[in-house]
N, C-alpha and C positions, 0 to 999 in steps of 0.2 A: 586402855586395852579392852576391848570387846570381849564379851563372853559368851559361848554357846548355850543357845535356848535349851535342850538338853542333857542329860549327861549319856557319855558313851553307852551306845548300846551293846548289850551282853549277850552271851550264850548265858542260857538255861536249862541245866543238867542235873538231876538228881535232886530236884528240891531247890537251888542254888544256881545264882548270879555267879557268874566266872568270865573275866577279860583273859587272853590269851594273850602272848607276846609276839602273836607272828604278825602280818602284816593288817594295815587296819587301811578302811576306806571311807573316804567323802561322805556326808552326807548332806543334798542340800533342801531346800524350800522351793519347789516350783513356782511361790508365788511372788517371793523377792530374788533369786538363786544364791539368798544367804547361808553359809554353813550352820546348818543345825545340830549337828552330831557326829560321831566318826561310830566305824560299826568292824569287827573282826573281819577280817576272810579269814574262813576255817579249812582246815586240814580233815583227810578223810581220818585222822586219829581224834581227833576233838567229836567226830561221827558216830566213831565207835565207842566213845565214853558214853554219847546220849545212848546208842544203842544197848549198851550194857545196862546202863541205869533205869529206861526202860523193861529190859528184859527183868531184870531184878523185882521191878515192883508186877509184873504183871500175874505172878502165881495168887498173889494176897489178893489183887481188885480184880479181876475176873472171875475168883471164888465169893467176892461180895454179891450178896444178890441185889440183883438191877434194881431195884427198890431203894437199897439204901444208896447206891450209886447215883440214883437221879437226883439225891437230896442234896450233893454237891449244887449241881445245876440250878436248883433250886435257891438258894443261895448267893449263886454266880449271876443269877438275873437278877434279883435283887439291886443286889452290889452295882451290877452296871445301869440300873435305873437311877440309879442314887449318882452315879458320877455321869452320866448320859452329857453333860456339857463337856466336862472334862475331856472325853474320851473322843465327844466330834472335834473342840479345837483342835486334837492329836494329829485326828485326819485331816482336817482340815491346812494347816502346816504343813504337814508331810507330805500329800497328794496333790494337795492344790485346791480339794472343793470348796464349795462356798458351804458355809457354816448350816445354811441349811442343808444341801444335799448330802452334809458330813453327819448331821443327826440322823436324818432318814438313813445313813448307812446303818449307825447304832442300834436304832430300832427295828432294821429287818435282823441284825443280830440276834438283840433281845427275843425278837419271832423263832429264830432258832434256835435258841437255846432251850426256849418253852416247850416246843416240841419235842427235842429232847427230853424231856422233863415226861413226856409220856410215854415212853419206852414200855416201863411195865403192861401198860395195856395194850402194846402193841403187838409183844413176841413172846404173849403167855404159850405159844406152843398149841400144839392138836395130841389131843389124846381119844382113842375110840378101842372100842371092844370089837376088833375083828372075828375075835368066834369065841365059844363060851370059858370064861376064863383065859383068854390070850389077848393082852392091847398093845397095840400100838403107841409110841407115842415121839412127837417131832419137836426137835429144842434147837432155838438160835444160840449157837455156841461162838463166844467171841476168835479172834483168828490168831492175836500174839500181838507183837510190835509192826505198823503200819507208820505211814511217811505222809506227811501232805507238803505238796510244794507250791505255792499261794504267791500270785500276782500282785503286778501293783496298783493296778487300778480303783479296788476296793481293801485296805489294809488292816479293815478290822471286820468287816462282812463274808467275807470268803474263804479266811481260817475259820470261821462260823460255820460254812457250810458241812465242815469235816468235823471239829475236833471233838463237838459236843454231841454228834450219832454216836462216830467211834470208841469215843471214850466211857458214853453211859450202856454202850453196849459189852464193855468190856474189858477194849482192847487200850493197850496205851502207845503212845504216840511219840514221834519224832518232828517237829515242822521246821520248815526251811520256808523263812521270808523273803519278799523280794527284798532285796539290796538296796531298793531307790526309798521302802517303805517299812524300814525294819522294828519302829519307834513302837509303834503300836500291839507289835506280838510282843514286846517285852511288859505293857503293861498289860497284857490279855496273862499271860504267866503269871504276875505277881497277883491279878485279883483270883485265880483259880485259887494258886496257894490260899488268901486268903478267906475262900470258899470252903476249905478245909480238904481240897484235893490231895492227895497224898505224894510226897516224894516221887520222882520216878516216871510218874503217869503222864506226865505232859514235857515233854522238854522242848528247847529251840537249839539249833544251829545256823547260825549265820553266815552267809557265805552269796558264791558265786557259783558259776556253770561246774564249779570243781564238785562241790556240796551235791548237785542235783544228781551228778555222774555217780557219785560216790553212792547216795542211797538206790539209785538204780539198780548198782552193782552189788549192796552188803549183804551177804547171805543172812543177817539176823532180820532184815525186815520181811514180811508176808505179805503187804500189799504197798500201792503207791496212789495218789490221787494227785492230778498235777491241772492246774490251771493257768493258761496263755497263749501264745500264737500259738496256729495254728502247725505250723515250723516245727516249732521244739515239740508241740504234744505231739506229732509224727512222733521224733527222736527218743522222746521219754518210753513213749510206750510199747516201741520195739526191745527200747534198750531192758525197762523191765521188763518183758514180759519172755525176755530172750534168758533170763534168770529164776525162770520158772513166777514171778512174781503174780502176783492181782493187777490191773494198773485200769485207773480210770482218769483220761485225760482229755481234759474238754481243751477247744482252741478257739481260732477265731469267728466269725461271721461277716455275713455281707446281707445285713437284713434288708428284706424288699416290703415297700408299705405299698398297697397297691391302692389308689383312689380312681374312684368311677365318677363320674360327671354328676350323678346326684348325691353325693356324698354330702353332710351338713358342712357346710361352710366354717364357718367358725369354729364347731368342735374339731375338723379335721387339722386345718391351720393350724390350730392352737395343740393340738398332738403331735401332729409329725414335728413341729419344730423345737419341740419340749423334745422330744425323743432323739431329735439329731442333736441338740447343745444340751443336754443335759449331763452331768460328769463330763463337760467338757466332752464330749463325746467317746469319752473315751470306757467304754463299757459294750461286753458283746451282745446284750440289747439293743443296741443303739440305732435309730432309723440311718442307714447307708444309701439306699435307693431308695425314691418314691416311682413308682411305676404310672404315667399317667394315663391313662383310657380314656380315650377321645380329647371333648373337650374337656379341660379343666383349665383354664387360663383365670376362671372367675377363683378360682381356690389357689392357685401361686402367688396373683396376686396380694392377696389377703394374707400367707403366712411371708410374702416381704413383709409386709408390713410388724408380723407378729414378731419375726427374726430383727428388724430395725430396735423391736424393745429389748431386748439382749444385749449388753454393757460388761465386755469385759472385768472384773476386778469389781462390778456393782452385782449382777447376776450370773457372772458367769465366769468360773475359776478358770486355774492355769492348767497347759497341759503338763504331762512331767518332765520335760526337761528340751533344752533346744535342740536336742539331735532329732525329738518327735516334732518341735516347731518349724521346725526344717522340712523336715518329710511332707508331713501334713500342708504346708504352702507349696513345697514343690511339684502336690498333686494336681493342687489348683492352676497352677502355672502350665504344667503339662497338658490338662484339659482346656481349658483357652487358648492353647499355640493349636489344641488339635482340631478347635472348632466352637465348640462349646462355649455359650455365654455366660457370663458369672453375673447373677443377678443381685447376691449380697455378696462384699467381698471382707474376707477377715484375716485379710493376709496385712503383716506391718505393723499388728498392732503394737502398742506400749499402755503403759498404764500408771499416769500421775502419783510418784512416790516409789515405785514398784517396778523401776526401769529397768532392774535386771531379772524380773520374771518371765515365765517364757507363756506367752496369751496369742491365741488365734481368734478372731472374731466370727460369729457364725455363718455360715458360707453358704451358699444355694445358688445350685448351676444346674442352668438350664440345655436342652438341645445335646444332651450327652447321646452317646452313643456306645453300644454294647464291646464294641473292639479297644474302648480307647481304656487307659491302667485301673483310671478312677471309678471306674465300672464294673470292674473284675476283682481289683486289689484291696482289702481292708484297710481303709485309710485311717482307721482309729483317730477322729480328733471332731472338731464341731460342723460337719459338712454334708452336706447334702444333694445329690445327684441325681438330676429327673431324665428319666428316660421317656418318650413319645411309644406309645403302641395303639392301635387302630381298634383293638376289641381285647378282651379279655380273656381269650385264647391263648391271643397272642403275648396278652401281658403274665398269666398263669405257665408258660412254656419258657417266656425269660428268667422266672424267679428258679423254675426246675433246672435248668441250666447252669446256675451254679452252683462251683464244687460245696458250698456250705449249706449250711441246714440248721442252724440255731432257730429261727424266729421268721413271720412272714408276717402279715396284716393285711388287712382289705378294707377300705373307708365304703362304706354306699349304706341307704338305707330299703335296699332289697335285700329280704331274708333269702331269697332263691342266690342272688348272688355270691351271698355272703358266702353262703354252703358250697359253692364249687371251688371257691378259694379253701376252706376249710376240708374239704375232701383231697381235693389236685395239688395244693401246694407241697414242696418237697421241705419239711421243718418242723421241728421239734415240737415249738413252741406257737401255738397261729393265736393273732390278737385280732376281733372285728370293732373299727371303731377304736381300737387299742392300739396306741404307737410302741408302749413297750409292755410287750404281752409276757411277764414273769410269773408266773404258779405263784398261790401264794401257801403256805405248811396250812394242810399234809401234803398236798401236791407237788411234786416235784420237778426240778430244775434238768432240762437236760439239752441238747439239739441231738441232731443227724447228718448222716454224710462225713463231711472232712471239718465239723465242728465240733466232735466228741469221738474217742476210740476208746473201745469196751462198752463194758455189757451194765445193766443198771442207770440211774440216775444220782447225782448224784448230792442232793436233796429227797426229804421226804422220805414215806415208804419204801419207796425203790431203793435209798440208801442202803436200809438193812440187810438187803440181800449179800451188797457189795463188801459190808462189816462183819458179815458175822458166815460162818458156815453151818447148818444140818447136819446134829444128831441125831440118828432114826435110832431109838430103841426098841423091840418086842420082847414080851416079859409074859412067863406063864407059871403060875401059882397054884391052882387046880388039877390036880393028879387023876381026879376022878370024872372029870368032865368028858363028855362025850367028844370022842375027835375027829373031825375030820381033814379034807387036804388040806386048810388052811390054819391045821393047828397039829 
């Protein structure tokens, strides 16, 4: 009898691992689609335990000063330096990467959590003497109990992005994993506890669309932070914010890399095609369109070639499941019935030993055209779509054109040009020469348009805003002071 690589994944509520008895779900390996685990569906009362257990702990850590709060953290990066393999195999299993793009997820963790860790110097607050004996003074005061709802494309990277601002900021937390990658928030739990974090402060809830509704809807939470299509963060952030909530929710993209006929050859090749199959492509960095200006025939050909080095199941992981292996070939099939050549094809693939994982191989089509889905629609998987444009006007005008706004790029080695992509492009995020242009701490993570709703970033400085709210105090001590209107 076979036995599952891990053991059920749990809710974690008030300090404590807890299975419930209501219904429980699959869980597989995208890279064999063996069962790995089984995982709760929770109930909005299993919701309202984390919520409570939260609220409970948040009067004692929110009075702790940030100081000794960041010492957790402190701690917690440690600890995950020290299991750093551990914790890529996790992801790697789970999500499908390949064991290196699973560490590099780890390590931009660790980069988060560090960050974190400088809190204190970050929201000492503003104090001034507005007039003689009268100051002023401005304090980041944390919010209460906040939600994060976390994707599955990165499963231990992206609850990174929240839980370690949020929580050295003050507040404590509720998170809600994806369903397809729940493995890893439960050991992100047990090493915090182990970090010395306190009962209460971090909990999980496992679940489905019930769970996301439910925190949308619970009057004890104050803010929400949601990452995924573009689809539901619509949904999410109506629904919270239609509950008076906070809600910051990033969604998809359709990044445009824009190359110019003097662009370096090899560096460009070897970027966009790293940027389209890397994570499998499935990450809202990910090169989506290359936009070509003029000639570049000399630069497609060269990243055939780059993309030929790309070997399912040797360099290049699963995506997460067949209903996306499906999708993901049916776009390619749709763009070839509509015209469009497919210059690398990575539809079909399998993978010796590994027959029941779900692998796309890396993809690049040429001759596309701006009406047809694969040019409009976020294909999330390892594919790439060259558009023809005449000048750079024209190529700058297509990428403004769509509804999303995460990430742009422009390959040339003209600084004049570079700069009109950097000024005119509509996106977050612009990379020169850069295939996937992500901030790296203190900078932070954000897009525009129909790839983020609400205000802030949510990485980096910009996070704080979104964590915490302003205390204005003015304070007058001096009875004798001379006054004027401002005192």
């Amino acid at each position: 009898m076979s036995t599952v690589k891990y053991p059920e994944v749990q809710n974690y509520i008030g300090g404590a691992f807890e299975s419930n008895g209501q219904n429980k779900m699959d869980v597989h390996s995208p890279i064999s689609g063996e069962l790995i685990s089984t995982m709760p569906l929770s109930s909005g009362s299993d919701l309202d335990k984390a919520v409570q257990a939260a609220e409970a702990a948040y009067p004692s850590w929110s009075e702790t000063p940030v100081k000794e709060r960041v010492q957790v953290f402190f701690r917690y990066k440690k600890l995950m330096e020290e299991h750093i393999q551990e914790l890529a195999e996790l992801v790697s299993v789970e999500n499908g990467k390949t064991l290196g793009e699973a560490t590099a997820e780890v390590e931009k963790s660790i980069e988060l959590t560090e960050f974190a860790c400088s809190m204190p110097q970050l929201i000492g607050g503003e104090l001034m003497e507005v007039s003689k004996g009268v100051e002023c003074r401005i304090e980041h005061k944390p919010l209460g109990v906040v939600a994060s709802i976390a994707p599955f494309n990165f499963p231990h990277m992206v609850p990174h992005w929240t839980l370690p601002n949020a929580i050295a900021l003050g507040n404590t937390m509720v998170m809600k994993p994806s369903e397809k990658v729940p493995i890893s928030a439960n050991r992100i739990a047990a090493m915090l506890k182990e970090a010395g974090l306190p009962d209460g402060v971090f909990n999980i809830v496992n679940g489905d669309k019930e769970i996301v509704e439910a925190i949308c809807a619970h009057p004890g939470i104050k803010a929400v932070s949601f990452v995924g299509s573009t689809k539901v963060a619509q949904i999410v952030y109506k629904a919270a914010t239609s509950t008076l909530k906070r809600c910051l929710a990033l969604g998809g993209a359709k990044n445009h890399l824009i190359v110019l006929p003097d662009a370096h050859v090899d560096m460009t090749a070897s970027n966009v095609v790293a940027s389209m199959s890397g994570c499998a492509g499935q990450r809202c960095m990910a090169a989506a369109q290359m936009v070509g200006v003029g000639p570049v025939d000399h630069i497609i050909e060269k990243m055939i070639e780059e993309a030929k080095k790309i070997i399912p199941g040797e360099n290049l992981g699963s995506v997460i499941s067949k209903e996306a292996k499906d999708r993901i070939e049916g776009y390619i099939t749709d763009a070839e019935n509509a015209g469009a050549t497919v210059l690398v094809d990575g539809r079909n693939w399998t993978v010796d030993g590994q027959e029941g994982g779900y692998y796309v191989g890396p993809t690049i089509i040429d001759h596309v055209t701006p009406d047809m889905a694969i040019a409009k629609e976020e294909v999330f998987g390892p594919v790439i779509s060259i558009i023809r444009t005449k000048d750079l006007d024209e190529a700058i005008e297509l990428e403004n054109s769509s509804p999303y706004g995460n990430a742009a790029a422009v390959f040339t080695q003209s600084g004049g040009l570079a700069r009109q992509v950097m000024e005119r492009a509509s996106a977050g995020m612009i990379g020169v020469n850069i295939g996937v242009p992500v901030p790296r701490e203190p900078f932070s993570f954000g897009g525009w348009n129909d790839s983020k709703f609400g205000v802030c970033d949510i990485t980096g400085k910009s996070s704080i805003e979104f964590w915490t709210q302003l205390k204005k105090t003015t304070t007058k001590w001096n009875a004798d002071a001379k006054t004027n209107w401002m005192s």
